[in-house]
C-alpha positions as CSV (number, residue, x, y, z in Angstrom):
1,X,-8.2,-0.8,-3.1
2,X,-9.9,-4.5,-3.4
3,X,-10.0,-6.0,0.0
4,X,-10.5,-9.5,1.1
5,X,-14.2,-9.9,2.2
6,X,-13.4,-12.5,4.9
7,X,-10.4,-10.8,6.7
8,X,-10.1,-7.2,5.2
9,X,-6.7,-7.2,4.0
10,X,-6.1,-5.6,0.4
11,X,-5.1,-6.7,-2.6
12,X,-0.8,-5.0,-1.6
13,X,-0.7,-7.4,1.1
14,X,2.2,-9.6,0.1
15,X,1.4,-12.7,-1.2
16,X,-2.1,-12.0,-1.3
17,X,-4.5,-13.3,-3.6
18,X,-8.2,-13.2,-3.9
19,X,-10.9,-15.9,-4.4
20,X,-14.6,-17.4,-4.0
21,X,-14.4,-17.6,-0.4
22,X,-12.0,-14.5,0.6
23,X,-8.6,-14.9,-0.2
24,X,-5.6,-17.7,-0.1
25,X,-4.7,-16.3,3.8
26,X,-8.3,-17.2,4.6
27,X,-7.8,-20.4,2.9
28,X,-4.9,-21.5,4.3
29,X,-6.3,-20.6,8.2
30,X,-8.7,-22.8,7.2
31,X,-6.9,-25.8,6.1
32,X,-4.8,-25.5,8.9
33,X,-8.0,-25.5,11.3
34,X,-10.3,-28.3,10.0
35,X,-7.5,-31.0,7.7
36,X,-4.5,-30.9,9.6
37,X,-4.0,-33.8,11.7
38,X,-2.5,-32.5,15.0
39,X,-2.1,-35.3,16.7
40,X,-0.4,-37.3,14.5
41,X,2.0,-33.9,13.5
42,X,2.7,-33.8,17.5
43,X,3.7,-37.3,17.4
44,X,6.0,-36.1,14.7
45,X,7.4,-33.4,16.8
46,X,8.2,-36.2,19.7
47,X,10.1,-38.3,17.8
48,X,12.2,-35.3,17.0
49,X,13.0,-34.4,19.9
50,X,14.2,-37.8,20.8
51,X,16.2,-37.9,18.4
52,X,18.0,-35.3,19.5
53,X,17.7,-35.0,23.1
54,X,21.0,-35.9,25.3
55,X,23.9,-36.3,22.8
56,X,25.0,-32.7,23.0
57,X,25.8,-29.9,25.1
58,X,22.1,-28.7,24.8
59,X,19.0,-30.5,23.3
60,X,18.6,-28.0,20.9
61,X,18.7,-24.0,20.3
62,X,15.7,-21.6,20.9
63,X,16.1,-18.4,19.4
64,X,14.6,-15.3,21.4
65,X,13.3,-12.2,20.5
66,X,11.3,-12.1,24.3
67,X,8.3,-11.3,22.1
68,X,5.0,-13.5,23.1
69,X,5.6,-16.5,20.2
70,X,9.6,-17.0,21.5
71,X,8.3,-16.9,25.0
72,X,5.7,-19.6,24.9
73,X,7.5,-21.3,22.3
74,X,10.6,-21.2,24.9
75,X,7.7,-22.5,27.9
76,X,6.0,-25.1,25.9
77,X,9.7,-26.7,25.1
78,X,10.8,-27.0,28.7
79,X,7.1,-27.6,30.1
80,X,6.0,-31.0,27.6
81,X,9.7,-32.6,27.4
82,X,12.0,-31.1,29.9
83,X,14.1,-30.2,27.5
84,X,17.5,-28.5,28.0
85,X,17.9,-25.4,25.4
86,X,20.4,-22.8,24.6
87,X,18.5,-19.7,24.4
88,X,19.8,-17.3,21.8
89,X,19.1,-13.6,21.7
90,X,19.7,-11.0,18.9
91,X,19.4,-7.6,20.6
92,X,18.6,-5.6,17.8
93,X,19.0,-2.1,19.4
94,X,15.3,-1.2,20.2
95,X,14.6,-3.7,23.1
96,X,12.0,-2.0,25.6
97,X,12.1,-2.0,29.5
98,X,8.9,-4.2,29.6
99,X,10.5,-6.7,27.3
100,X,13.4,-6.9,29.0
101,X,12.0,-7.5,32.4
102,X,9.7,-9.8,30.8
103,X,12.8,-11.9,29.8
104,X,14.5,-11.7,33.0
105,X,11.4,-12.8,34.3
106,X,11.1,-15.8,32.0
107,X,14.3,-16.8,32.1
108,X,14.6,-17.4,36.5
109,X,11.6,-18.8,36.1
110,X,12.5,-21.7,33.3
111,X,15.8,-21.9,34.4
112,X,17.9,-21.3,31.0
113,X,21.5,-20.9,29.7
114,X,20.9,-17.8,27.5
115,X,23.5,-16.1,24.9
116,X,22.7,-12.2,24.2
117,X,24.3,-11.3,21.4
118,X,24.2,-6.9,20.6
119,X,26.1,-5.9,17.5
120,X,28.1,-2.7,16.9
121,X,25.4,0.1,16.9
122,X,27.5,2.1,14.6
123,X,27.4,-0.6,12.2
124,X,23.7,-1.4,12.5
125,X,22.5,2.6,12.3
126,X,24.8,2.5,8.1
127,X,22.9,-0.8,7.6
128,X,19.4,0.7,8.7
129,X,20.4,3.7,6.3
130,X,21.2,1.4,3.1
131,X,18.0,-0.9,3.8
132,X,15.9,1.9,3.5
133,X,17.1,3.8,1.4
134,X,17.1,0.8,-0.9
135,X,14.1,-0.8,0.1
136,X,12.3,1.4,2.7
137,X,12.7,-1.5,5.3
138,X,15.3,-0.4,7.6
139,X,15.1,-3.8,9.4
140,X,17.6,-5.8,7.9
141,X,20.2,-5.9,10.3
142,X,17.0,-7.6,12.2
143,X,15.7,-9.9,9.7
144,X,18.6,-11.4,8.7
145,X,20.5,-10.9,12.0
146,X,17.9,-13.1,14.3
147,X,17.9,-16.1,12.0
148,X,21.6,-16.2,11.2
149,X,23.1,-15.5,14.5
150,X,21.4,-18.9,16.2
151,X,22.1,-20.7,13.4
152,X,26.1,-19.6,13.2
153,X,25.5,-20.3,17.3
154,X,24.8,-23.6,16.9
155,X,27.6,-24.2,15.0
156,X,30.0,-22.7,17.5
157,X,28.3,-25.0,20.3
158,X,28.1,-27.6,18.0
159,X,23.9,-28.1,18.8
160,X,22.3,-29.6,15.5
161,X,18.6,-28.9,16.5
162,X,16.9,-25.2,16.4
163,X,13.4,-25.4,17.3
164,X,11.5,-21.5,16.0
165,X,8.2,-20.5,16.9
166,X,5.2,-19.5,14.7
167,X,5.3,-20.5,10.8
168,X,5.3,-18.7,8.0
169,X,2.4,-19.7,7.0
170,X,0.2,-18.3,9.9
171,X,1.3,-14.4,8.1
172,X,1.7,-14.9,4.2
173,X,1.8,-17.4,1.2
174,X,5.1,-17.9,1.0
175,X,4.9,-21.2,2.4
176,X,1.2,-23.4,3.4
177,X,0.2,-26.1,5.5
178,X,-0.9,-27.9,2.9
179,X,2.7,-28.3,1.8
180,X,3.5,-29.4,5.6
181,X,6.3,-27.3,5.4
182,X,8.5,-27.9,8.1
183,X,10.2,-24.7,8.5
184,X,13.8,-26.0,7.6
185,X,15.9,-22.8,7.6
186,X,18.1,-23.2,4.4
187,X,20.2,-20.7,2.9
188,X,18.0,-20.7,0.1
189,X,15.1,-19.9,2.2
190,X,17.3,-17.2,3.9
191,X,18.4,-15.4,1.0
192,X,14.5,-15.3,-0.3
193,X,12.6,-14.5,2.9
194,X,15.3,-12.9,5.1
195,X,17.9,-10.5,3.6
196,X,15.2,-8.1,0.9
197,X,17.6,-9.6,-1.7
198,X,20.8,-8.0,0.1
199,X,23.5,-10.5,0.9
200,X,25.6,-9.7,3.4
201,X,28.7,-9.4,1.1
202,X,26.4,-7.1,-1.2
203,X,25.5,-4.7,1.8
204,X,29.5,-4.5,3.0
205,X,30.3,-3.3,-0.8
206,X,27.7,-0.7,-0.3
207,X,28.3,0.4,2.7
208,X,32.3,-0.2,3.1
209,X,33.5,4.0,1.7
210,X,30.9,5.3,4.6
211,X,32.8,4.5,8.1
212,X,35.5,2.4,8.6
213,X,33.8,-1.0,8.3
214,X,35.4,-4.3,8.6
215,X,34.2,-7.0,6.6
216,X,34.4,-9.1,9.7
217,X,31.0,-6.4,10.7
218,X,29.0,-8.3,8.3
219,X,29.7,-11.8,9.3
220,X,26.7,-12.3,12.1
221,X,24.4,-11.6,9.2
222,X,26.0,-13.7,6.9
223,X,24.2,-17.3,6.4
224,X,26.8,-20.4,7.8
225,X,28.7,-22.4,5.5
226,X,26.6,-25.0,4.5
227,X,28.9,-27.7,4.5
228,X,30.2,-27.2,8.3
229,X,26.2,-27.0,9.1
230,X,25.9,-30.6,7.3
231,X,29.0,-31.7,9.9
232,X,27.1,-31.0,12.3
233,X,24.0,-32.8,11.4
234,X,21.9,-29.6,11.3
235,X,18.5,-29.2,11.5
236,X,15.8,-26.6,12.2
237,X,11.8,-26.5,12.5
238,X,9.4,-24.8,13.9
239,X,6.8,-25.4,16.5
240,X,3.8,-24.0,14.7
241,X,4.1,-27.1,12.6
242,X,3.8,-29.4,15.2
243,X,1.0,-27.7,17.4
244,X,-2.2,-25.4,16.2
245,X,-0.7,-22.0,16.8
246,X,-2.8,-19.5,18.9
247,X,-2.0,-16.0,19.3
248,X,-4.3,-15.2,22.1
249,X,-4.4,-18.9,24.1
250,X,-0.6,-18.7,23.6
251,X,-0.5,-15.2,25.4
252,X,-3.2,-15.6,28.1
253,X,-1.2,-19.2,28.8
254,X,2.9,-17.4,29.3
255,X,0.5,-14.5,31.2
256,X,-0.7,-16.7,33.4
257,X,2.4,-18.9,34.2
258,X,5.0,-16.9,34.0
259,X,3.6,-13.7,34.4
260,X,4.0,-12.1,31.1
261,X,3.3,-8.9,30.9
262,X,1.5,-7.5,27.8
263,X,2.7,-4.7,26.5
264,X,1.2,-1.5,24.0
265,X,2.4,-0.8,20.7
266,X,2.4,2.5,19.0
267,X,-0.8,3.4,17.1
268,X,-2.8,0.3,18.1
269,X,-4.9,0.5,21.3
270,X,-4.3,-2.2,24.4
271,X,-7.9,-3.6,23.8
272,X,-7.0,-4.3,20.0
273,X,-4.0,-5.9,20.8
274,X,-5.3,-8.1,23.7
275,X,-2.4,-10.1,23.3
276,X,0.7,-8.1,22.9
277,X,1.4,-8.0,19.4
278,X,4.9,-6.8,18.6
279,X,5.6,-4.8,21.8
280,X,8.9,-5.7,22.2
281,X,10.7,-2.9,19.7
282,X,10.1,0.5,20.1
283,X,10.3,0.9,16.2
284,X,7.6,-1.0,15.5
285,X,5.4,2.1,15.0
286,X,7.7,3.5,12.4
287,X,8.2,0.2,10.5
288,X,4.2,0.2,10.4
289,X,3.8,3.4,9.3
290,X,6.1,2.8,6.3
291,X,3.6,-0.1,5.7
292,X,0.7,1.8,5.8
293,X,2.2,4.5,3.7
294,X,3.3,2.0,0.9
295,X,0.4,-0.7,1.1
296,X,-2.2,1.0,2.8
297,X,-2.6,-1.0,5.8
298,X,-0.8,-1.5,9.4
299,X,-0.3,-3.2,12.2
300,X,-4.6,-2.8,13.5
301,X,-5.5,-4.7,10.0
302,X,-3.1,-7.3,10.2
303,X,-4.3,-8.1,14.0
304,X,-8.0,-7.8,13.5
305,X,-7.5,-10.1,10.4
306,X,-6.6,-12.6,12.9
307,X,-9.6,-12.2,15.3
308,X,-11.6,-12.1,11.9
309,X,-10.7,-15.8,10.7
310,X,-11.5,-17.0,13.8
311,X,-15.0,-14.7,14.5
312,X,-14.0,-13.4,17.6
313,X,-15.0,-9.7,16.2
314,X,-17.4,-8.4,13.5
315,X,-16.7,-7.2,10.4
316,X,-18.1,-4.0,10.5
317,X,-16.2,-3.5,13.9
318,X,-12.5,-4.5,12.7
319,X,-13.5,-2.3,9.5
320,X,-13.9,0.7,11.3
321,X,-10.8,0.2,14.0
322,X,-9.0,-0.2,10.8
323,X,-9.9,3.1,9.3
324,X,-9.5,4.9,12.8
325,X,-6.6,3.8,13.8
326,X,-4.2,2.7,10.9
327,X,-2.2,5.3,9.3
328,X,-1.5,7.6,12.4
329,X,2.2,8.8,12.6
330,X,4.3,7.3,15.5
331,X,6.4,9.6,17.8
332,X,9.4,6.4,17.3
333,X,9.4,8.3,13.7
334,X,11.4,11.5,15.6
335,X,13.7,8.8,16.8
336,X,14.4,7.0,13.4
337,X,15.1,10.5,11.5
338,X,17.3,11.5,14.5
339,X,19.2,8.0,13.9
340,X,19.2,8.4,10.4
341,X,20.5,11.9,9.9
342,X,17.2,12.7,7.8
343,X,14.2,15.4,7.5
344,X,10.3,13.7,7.8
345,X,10.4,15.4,3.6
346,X,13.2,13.1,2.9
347,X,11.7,10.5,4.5
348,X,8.4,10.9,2.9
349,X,10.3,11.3,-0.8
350,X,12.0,7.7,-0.3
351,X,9.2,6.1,0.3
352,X,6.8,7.2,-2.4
353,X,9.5,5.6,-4.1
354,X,8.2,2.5,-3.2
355,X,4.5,2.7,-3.0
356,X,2.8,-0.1,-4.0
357,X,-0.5,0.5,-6.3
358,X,-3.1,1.0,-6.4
359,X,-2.5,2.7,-2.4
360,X,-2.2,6.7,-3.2
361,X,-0.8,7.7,0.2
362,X,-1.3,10.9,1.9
363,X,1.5,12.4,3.9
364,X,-0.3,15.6,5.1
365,X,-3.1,14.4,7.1
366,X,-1.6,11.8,9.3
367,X,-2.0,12.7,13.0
368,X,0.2,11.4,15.6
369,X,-0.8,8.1,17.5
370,X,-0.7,8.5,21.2
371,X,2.6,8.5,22.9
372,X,3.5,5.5,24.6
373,X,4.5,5.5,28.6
374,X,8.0,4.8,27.9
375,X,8.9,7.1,25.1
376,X,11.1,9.2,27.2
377,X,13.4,6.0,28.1
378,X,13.6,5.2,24.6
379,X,17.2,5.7,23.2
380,X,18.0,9.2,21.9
381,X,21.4,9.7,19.7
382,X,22.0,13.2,21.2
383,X,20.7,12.3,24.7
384,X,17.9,14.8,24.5
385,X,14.7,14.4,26.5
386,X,11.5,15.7,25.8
């Protein structure tokens, strides 16, 4: 496969496309570093605040996923204008022990109202099921489920502002700086980036004849009406617009003041990931492993890409952490078959379905990752431990 000669991602990465000086990623890293005027965007970000801050029960909604972008986007918030949020959690079913005493933590130490919302398991183990099976991403009750679920809380609580974290446009080319996208989460922008072209009401017809389902199952990832959103006065953005987002000064900063702790994630060694990438869901090993095996790249390419735009590591390093490390099968893959009632030959058949060439996966030669310290706390459907 091509790759891009600045950060090393191929030519299957979504979005991706290639150029003089690397690719359009590279580009828009770039733009984002040397034309963007912060200062004047941070002005930007005051005045909305203002505008909001006082006249309702809460200044504004922060969604939480306890991950190290809602964390210090949660910090920064209360830190540099004293805000008063709501914080608003979508448990999707794979929270970790570290994660959730990393919250705790957080939370008594900011001092926040917090709403943790955990749907019906049952539900979310036929939705994982149909995602995949459809689209070998078995994340949709996630995806749409931790945008939706704020946005349908601030209606309830009638709280117009949600403030999100990172952008878009720090991962793919979906969206740009140079558009100064503001991160307004639309339904249109749901239903593109958020649902793999499921609607809710689509996924309740296919999944209504296999359990007793209500309807009323689907409605926390179903997108709010808009007009009761526009009686509210809604409005959403993201803080990565407003300030230069920085994985790694971002970490070491919630480390250091609230005593984060950074945690590993399957098949991606601690000193890769200095800084905690994805560590709060123990599926996250399986979800890149189903990346790898249909693009041909995981979660150690998409990290070191990072560290390459900014040169904090060589080419020729990153290169050959990539080819070491990407690819190895996770132990969280025994989980997902075991939730999914499925053999690792049925598994490997549905996603071959959905290769994306020019990758040629192998199935055969992937060796297991290293087992993480918490495996054996990780949820088992039949209780077994090994």
């Amino acid at each position: 496969m091509k790759k891009c000669k600045s950060c090393l991602l191929p030519e299957t990465y979504e979005t991706i496309e290639f150029n003089k000086n690397g690719c359009n990623i590279c580009e828009g890293a770039s733009f984002k570093n040397k034309s963007i005027d912060w200062e004047k965007r941070k002005k930007e970000l005051d005045k909305l605040i203002d505008k909001y801050r006082g006249k309702y029960s809460y200044d504004c909604i922060v969604p939480f996923s306890g991950g190290k972008d809602s964390t210090f986007t949660l910090y920064y918030l209360i830190k540099n204008y004293g805000i008063k949020p709501l914080v608003v959690r979508f448990n999707h079913g794979f929270m970790r022990k570290i994660v959730r005493e990393n919250n705790e933590n957080t939370f008594k130490k900011l001092g926040v109202d917090v709403i943790d919302f955990t749907p019906n398991w049952n539900v979310v183990k036929l939705l994982m099921k149909e995602s995949f099976d459809r689209k070998t991403d078995f994340c949709w009750h996630c995806h749409t489920g931790i945008f939706s679920y704020p946005i349908r809380t601030a209606l309830i609580h009638k709280v117009p502002l949600i403030l999100w974290g990172e952008t878009q446009s720090e991962i793919t080319a979906y969206y740009q700086y140079e558009d100064e996208e503001i991160e307004f989460e639309d339904e249109k922008k749901f239903n593109m980036m958020r649902t793999l072209g499921i609607t809710a009401d689509d996924m309740y017809e296919m999944i209504k004849n296999k359990d007793k389902i209500d309807k009323r199952d689907l409605i926390p990832y179903t997108f709010p009406n808009v007009q009761e959103l526009k009686g509210i006065n809604y409005h959403s953005a993201a803080l990565g617009n407003y300030i230069p987002w920085d994985y790694k000064k971002n970490t070491q900063l919630i480390v250091k003041e609230l005593g984060w702790k950074v945690g590993e994630t399957e098949g991606v060694p601690k000193d890769i990931n200095i800084y905690g990438e994805k560590t709060e869901c123990f599926m996250q090993g399986t979800r890149d492993y189903i990346k790898y095996l249909k693009r041909g790249y995981g979660r150690t390419a998409q990290i070191n890409a990072f560290s390459l735009r900014k040169g904090e590591k060589s080419f020729d390093k990153s290169n050959e952490e990539n080819n070491i490390y990407d690819g190895k099968k996770p132990h969280s893959l025994e989980l997902f078959l075991e939730y999914m009632g499925m053999s690792e030959d049925e598994f490997n058949k549905t996603v071959l379905g959905m290769v994306i060439p020019p990758n040629d996966p192998s199935f055969n030669k992937n060796e297991f990752s290293k087992k993480l310290n918490d495996f054996e706390e990780w949820y088992r459907e039949d209780n077994r431990k090994k």
